[in-house]
C-alpha positions, 0 to 999 in steps of 0.5 A: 884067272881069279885068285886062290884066297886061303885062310892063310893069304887072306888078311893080306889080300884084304888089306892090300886091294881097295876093292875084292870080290871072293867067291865061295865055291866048292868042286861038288857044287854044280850053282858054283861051277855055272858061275866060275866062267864069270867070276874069271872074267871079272878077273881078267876085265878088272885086272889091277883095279879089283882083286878077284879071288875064289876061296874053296868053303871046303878047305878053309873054314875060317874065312867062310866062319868070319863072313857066315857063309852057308850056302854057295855060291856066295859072292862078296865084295869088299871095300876098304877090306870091308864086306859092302854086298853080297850075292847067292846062288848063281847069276849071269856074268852081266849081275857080277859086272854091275855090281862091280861097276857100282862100287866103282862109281860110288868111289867115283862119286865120293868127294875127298876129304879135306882138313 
């Protein structure tokens, strides 16, 4: 089950997860709830390595102020608590996953830094 990311909790969450991915949703959008399935099981599939977390647009104005979000669904994902991509409107789960999967590879790929 994803998480619920407020204006409260959501700096902390932000600094503590390597990579994020939040939904912006709203109950009376009908793209949003196409979506929610998915977004749950990016939850469950990546559960301990990517935090995944819904923020209801209409409850906490400063998260959707920060990243300009207009229109939802809107999906962002994050590294290093910051915003690397971006999806809008409602995709299949497989979309999500691949997104996903390729922040994944690009830490993967990236060589340590050396002194």
């Amino acid at each position: 089950m994803a998480l619920e990311v407020t204006d409260g909790n959501f700096e902390a969450l932000r600094r503590s997860n390597k990579f994020m991915v939040l939904d912006f949703w709203a109950e009376w959008c009908g793209p949003c709830r196409m979506i929610a399935s998915a977004i749950d099981a990016l939850a469950t599939k990546y559960d301990g390595r990517v935090a995944v977390g819904k923020v209801n647009v209409d409850a906490n104005n400063e998260i959707v102020a920060l990243f300009g979000v207009r229109n939802i669904p809107t999906v962002l994902f994050f590294k290093d608590g910051e915003v690397v991509d971006r999806m809008v409107g409602a995709a299949p789960e497989s979309s999500f996953v691949e997104k996903v999967e390729s922040l994944i590879a690009k830490e993967a790929e990236t060589p340590p830094h050396s002194s």
